[in-house]
C-alpha positions in Angstrom: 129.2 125.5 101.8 129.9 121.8 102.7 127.4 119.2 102.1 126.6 118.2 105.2 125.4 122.0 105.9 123.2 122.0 103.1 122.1 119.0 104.4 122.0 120.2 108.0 119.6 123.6 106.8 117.6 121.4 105.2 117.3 118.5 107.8 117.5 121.1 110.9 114.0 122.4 109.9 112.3 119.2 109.5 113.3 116.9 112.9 116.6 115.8 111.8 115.7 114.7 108.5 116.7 114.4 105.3 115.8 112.0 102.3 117.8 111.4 99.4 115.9 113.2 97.3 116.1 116.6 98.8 119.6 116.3 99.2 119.7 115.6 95.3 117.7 118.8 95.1 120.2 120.3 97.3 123.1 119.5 95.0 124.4 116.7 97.1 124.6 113.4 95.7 123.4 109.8 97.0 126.8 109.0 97.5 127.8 111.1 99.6 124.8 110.8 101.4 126.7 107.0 102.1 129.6 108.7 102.8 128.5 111.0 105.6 126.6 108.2 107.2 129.9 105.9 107.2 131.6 108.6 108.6 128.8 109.1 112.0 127.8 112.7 110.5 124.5 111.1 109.5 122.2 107.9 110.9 120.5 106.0 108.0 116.8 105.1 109.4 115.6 103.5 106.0 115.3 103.4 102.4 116.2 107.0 101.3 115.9 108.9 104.8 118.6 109.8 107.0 118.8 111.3 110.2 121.4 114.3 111.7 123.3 112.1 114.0 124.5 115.2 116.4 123.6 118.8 116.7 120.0 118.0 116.8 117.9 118.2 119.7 115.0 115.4 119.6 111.3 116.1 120.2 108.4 114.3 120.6 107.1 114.8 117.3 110.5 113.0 115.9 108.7 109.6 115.7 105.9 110.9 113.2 107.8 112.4 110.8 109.9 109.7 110.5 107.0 107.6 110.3 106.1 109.6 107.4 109.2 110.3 105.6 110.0 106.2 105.5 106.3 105.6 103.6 107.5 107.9 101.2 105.6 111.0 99.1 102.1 111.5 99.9 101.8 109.6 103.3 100.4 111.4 106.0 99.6 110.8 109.3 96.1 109.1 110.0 93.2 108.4 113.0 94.5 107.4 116.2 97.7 109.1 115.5 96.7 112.4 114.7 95.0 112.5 118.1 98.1 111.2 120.0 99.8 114.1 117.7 97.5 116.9 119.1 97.8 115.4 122.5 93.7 115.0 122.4 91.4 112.0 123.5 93.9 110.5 125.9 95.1 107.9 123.2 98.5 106.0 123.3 98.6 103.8 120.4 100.9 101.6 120.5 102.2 102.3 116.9 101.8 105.1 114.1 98.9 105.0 111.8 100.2 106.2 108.3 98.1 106.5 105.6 99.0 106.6 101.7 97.3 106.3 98.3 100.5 104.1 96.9 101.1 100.8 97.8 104.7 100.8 99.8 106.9 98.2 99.0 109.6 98.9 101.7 110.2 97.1 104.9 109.0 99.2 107.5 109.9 98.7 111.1 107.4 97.4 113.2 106.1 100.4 115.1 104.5 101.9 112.0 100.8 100.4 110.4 100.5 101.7 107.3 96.8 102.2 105.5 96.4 102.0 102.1 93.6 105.0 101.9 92.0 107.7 99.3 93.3 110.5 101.3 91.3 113.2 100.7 91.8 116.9 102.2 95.0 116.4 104.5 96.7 118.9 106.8 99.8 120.1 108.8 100.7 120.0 112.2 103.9 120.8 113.3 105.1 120.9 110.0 104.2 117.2 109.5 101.3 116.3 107.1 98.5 114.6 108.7 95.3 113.6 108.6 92.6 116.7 109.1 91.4 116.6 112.5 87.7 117.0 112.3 88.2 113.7 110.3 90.6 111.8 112.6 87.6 112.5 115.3 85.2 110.7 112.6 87.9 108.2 111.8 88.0 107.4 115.8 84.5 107.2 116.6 83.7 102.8 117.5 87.4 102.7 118.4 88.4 105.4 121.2 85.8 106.1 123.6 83.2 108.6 122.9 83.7 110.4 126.2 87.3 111.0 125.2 86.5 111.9 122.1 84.0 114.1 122.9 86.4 116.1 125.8 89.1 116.2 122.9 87.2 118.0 120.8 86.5 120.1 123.5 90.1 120.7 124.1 90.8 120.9 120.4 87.7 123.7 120.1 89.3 125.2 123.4 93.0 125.3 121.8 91.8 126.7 118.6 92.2 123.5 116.6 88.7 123.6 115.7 86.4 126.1 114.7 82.6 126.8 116.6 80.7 125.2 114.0 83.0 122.7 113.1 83.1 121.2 116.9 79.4 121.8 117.2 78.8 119.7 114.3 81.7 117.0 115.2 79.7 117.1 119.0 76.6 116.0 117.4 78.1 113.1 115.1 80.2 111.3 118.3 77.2 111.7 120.6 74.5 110.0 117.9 
């Protein structure tokens, strides 16, 4: 097997990408991590974190785990951005929230806020680790509006996002 398909099963599962540091796991060196991207096989995005550059068909959930994967281990996608994530709340915000415990050093492009949070329980959605979302709901209350809040939990208790109790009880804490 070549390196760029150990790469490729690797990255194919998770958007497109790959960081240096699974490819190392994968037996692939940095180096040639350089190489393929010199060559068009791969696009670098930022420190550590590549991108297929063919044979991958985008989604919309591309953007956040990007996001993620250039704030490095343990960030996770937080508030606003977990709702525009679940498609709840009718929320656009006009970059993604990332939270992490670390402080990150890197230079980040411009469409990513990062938080410097204790992070507490966190989840996955799409295979991208987020923020839970009883707790982005919390997170959002004073900033979205509590009608749209309110009508995504709904939606999110609807979809199965949520259990019973826990919308009941997220209900009563947007509404007081």
């Amino acid at each position: 097997m070549t390196a760029y398909e150990k790469i490729y099963d690797r990255a194919a599962d998770n958007y497109g990408y790959i960081t240096t540091k699974e490819a190392v796991e994968l037996g692939v060196p940095k180096s040639e991590m350089s190489a393929l991207a010199k060559r068009n096989r791969l696009v670098h995005k930022g420190y550590g974190v590549y991108r297929l550059a063919t044979h991958y068909q985008p989604t919309e959930y591309d953007g956040y785990a990007e996001a993620v994967l250039l704030c490095g281990d343990g960030a996770v996608v937080w508030g606003e951005s977990v709702l525009a994530m679940h498609d709840l709340a009718l929320v656009n915000p006009p970059v993604i929230e990332v939270a992490t415990s670390r402080r990150v050093r890197r230079t980040l492009p411009t469409w990513i806020k990062i938080t410097r949070r204790n992070l507490g329980e966190t989840d996955y959605y799409q295979g991208i680790p987020c923020q839970r979302l009883a707790d982005a709901f919390r997170s959002c209350k004073g900033v979205v509006m509590s009608e749209r809040l309110v009508q995504g939990v709904r939606k999110a208790e609807a979809d199965g996002e949520l259990g019973l109790g826990e919308a009941e009880q997220l209900l009563k804490e947007l509404q007081s």
